[in-house]
C-alpha positions, 0 to 999 in steps of 0.5 A, a space after each residue: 227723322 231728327 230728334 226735334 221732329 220725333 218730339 213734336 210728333 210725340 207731342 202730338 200723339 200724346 195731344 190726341 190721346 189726351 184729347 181721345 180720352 176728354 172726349 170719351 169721357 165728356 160723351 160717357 157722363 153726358 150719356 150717363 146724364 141722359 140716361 138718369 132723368 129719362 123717368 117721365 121724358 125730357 122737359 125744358 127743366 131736365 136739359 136745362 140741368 143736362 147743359 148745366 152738367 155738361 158745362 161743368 164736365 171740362 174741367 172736372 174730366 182733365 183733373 181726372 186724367 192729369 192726376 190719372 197719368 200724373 200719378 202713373 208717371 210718378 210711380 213708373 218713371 225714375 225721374 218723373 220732372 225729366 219725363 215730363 220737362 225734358 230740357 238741359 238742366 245746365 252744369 251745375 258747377 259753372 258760373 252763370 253768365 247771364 244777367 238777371 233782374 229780380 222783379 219785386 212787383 209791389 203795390 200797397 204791401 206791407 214794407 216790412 214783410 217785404 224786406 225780410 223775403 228780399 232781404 233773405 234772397 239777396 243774401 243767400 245770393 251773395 253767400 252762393 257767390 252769385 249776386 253779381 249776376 243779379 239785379 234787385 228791382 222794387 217794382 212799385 204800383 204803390 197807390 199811398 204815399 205813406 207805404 211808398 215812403 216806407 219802400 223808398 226807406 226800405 229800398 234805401 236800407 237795402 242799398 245800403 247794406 248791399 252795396 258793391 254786392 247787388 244794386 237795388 233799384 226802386 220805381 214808383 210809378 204814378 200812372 197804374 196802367 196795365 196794373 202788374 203787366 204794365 208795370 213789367 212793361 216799364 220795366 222792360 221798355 226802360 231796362 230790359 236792354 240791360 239784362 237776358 232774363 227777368 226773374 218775376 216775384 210777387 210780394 209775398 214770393 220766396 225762392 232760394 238760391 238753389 230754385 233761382 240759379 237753377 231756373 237760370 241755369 236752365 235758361 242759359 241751357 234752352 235758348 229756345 225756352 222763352 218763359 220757364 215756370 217753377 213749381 210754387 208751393 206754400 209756405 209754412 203758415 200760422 192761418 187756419 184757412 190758408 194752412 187746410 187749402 194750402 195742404 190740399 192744393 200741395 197733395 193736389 199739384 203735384 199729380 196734376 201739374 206733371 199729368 198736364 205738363 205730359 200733354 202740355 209739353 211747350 205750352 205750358 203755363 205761367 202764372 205770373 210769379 216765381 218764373 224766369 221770362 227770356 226779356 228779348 222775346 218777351 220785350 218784342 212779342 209778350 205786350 198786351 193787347 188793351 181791349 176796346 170798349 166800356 165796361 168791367 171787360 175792356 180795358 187792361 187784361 188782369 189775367 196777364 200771365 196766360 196771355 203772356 204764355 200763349 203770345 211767347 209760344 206764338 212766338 216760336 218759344 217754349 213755355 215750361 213748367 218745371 214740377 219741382 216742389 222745392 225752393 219756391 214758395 208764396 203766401 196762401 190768402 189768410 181767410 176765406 173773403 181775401 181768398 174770394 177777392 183773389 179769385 174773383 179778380 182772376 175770374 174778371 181777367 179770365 172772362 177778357 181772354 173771350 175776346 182773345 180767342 180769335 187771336 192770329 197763329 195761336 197754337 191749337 193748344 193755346 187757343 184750347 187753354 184760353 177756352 178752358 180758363 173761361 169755362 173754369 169760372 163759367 163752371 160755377 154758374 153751371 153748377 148753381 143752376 145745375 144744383 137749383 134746378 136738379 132741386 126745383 124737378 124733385 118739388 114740382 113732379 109727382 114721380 121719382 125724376 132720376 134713375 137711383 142706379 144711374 145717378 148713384 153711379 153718375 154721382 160717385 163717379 164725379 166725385 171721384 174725378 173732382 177729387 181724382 188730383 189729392 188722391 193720386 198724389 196721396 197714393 203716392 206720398 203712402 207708397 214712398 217712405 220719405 214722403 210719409 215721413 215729411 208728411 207727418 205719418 201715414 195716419 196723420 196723412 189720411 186724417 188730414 186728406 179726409 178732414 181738407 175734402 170735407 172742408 173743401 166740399 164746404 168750401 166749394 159751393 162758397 166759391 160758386 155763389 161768389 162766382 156767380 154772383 160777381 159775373 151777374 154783376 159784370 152786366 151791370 158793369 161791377 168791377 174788382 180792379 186790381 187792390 192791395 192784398 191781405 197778407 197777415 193773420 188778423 181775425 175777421 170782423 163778423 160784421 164784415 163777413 155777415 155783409 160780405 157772405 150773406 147770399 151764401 147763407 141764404 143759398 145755404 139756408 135754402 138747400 138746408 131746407 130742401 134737404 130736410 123733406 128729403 129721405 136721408 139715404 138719398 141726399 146725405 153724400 150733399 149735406 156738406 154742400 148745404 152746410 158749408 155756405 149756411 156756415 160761410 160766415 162762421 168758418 170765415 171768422 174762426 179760421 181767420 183767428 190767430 187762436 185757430 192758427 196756432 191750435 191747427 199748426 200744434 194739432 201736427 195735421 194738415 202738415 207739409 214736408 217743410 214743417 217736418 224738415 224746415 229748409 234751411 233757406 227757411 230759416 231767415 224768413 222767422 216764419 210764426 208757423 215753424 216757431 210758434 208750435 214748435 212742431 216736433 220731428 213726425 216720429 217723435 209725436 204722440 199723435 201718430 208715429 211716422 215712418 222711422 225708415 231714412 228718407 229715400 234719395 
């Protein structure tokens, strides 16, 4: 058997180890389920809840099992990226030899924060020796002319000062078809001739020399690897929001992310930015289909770049992800309405892969990641009527509708795995010295953990009513196209976040009330359920301020290792958060003390 073929048969067995393990686990909790409403039999009302129940279980189970052999990889491989993403990492010391475009995919973003991020990376490039391998486009889908003057003016200075360095090019398109993905296929139909690779950034994308040359490196190295994702982790933030989500979904990725890069393997995925596309199988296999018919549905696909990734493995190309946490980076949304207008879109562009299901010759894994990436927002419906009816079958029996020791089990054990990703990556992070020490100390890290899961058990039913009710109004033909993005700190309008979170008041109001006629042993572990959407409106408004910004960064909590150590890449960014606080070494804090130990290799 030769090397090629033990590894697809390797592949194979840990796809159905993983697949043993899903099933298993979907069959236990559904039974255990079963089990806890047999008081008074099966009404309509109680397998209404069991389906809801099961409808959400998908994605909570693979969260569990990708932080489960995530978390063991990490702690029992020597090199837990090689493990999961066995590709040749090229010679360092070489010179590159291939081209590559840097797309900057823009549309209606502020020019200025937008030529510090370009600005930076081009010159960290030439510094490297590297430019010449590279090529600048500013990629515009810009609606206003005002702002598509201010990037013609800002593509023109970079010109300028990169001249005979690394061209610069800018296109404004006028007709916005395919929103990002079609302009990346314009991109590709008028240069993509010219170039090898494609490296794709958003706006707010960062990425160092280091994280862009290995990325191509590594392209140069697999010419079987069509798309290569990095690794992309916040950067250092001055906004209360995205400075709590941002540190949970750190501690969360990583555990989760080489957990599924284990089954996954080459067909991983691509979120759209901060990735390295192979431009001649991407130019004759990747183009998107436009989906037939009216409505919010049809038409372009917004959530392109799971699609791209399936289309490149059809193909006979790998996709990887490469778990690394350095060198590349994005801007978290600032508050909680930029957050839900972000996510809704994904979920509209999700809902569309439905008519992609039956596409010819996917990959069985791909065609599974597609299904998933449906129910990851068919879930919050789920949840919503799994919660209201759970409920409403307390109010309208006469007896206790649930079994308290299986329920109690049933619960603990989903909470578990909802939260299975932070707390693997947390056991890691105690369990390794350099870790605690970029991290802010091993108290600083349990207090924060223990503060973000609260804040994210609130959050949560937030998101679900905002899910819901948005896929409610897709049968009416509502729609969220594809608009500007918030990007700075400015403090919300609590006009704008009444208007806007009202449902999740009231939904919240409801379960308050509920509550209140219920024994507090028994429904304590749901309070933050009740009060977070109750609370929406407030939380919106006072973590979009600057005031709870700088008060959350000088706390020293919720700190990530780039705040600890600032990057030197970091530096040309003159980010806010690692100037305004002016946070001080972990072991020099009187908050708690971090690990004086030196970091490890």
């Amino acid at each position: 058997m030769s090397i090629s073929e033990k590894t697809a048969a390797n592949m194979t067995t840990r796809r159905i180890v993983f697949s043993f393990l899903l099933l298993v686990s979907f069959v236990g909790l559904a039974a255990l389920m079963t089990v806890t409403l047999s008081p008074g039999g099966y009404s309509a009302l109680d397998l209404f809840i069991l389906v809801c129940f099961m409808i959400t279980l998908p994605w909570t189970i693979i969260g569990f099992w990708n932080a489960v052999i995530g978390l063991s990889i990490m702690r029992l491989s020597k090199n837990p990226v090689e493990a999961v993403c066995p590709i040749d990492h090229g010679d360092p010391n070489a010179r590159l030899n291939s081209s590559t475009a840097l797309l900057s995919c823009v549309r209606d973003e502020d020019a200025e924060s937008l030529e510090v991020n370009l600005s930076a990376m081009v010159s960290q490039l030439i510094r490297a020796g590297q430019a010449e391998n590279f090529t600048l486009y500013v990629l515009s889908d810009t609606s206003m002319d005002d702002i598509a003057l201010q990037e013609q003016q800002m593509t023109a200075r970079l010109s300028e000062r990169f001249e005979g360095q690394m061209d610069v090019v800018y296109r404004r398109r006028t007709d916005n078809k395919g929103f990002k993905a079609g302009n990346i296929e314009d991109f590709c139909d008028r240069w993509g001739d010219q170039h090898d690779f494609a490296l794709v950034l958003d706006a707010d994308s960062f990425m160092s020399v280091e994280a862009i040359t290995g990325l191509v490196r590594r392209m140069e190295a697999n010419p079987n690897v069509g798309i290569l994702q990095s690794l992309v982790v916040g950067l250092p933030t001055d906004s209360a929001f995205a400075r709590i989500f941002q540190f949970g979904m750190r501690l969360g990725m990583r555990s989760y992310t080489i957990g599924s890069a284990w089954w996954q393997g080459d067909c991983g995925p691509y979120w759209g930015h901060n990735a390295v596309l192979r431009l001649k199988p991407f130019k004759e296999h990747c183009r998107l289909p436009e989906l037939p018919g009216k409505g919010p549905l049809s038409g372009a696909i917004l959530s392109h770049d799971q699609v791209e990734a399936v289309l490149m493995r059809r193909a006979g190309y790998e996709v990887r992800v490469l778990p690394l946490e350095t060198g590349s980076y994005e801007v978290n949304p600032p508050h909680l309405l930029e957050f839900i207008r972000r996510d809704l879109r994904w979920c509209q562009g999700n809902l569309q892969y439905r008519r992609l299901l039956n596409m010819p010759d996917l990959k069985p894994v791909s065609r599974a990641q597609l299904a998933l990436a449906i129910l990851m927002f068919l879930g919050s419906p789920a949840w919503i009527g799994f919660m209201t009816a759970a409920a409403v079958l307390g109010m309208v029996t006469d007896y206790m509708p649930y079994r308290p020791d299986t329920g109690a089990l049933l619960f603990f054990s989903v909470l578990t795995m909802v939260f299975a990703p932070k707390l693997a990556t947390v056991a890691d992070v105690l369990a390794r010295a350099d870790l605690r020490k970029a991290f802010g100390g091993p108290v600083r890290v349990l207090l924060s953990v223990g503060a973000e899961i609260l804040y994210a058990a609130m959050i949560a039913p937030v998101m679900a009513v905002a899910h819901t009710l948005f896929m409610g109004g897709l049968l009416f033909g509502k729609t969220i196209g594809w608009g500007a993005q918030a990007r700075g700190v400015r403090r919300l309008p609590v006009a704008l976040a009444l208007q806007k979170l009202w449902p999740q008041t009231l939904f919240g109001s409801a379960g308050l009330l509920w509550l209140t006629g219920q024994p507090i042993g028994l429904v304590w572990p749901v309070i933050p359920v009740a009060v977070g959407p109750l609370l929406a409106s407030v939380i919106a408004v006072g973590t979009s301020t600057k005031t709870l910004g700088k008060l959350a960064i000088r706390s020293t909590l919720w700190r990530i290792p780039e705040e600890s150590s600032p990057p030197p890449e970091l530096a040309d960014l003159h980010l806010p958060a690692l100037t305004k606080g002016q946070v001080p070494p972990a072991d020099q804090q009187g908050l708690v003390q971090g690990d004086a130990k030196p970091a490890e290799a």
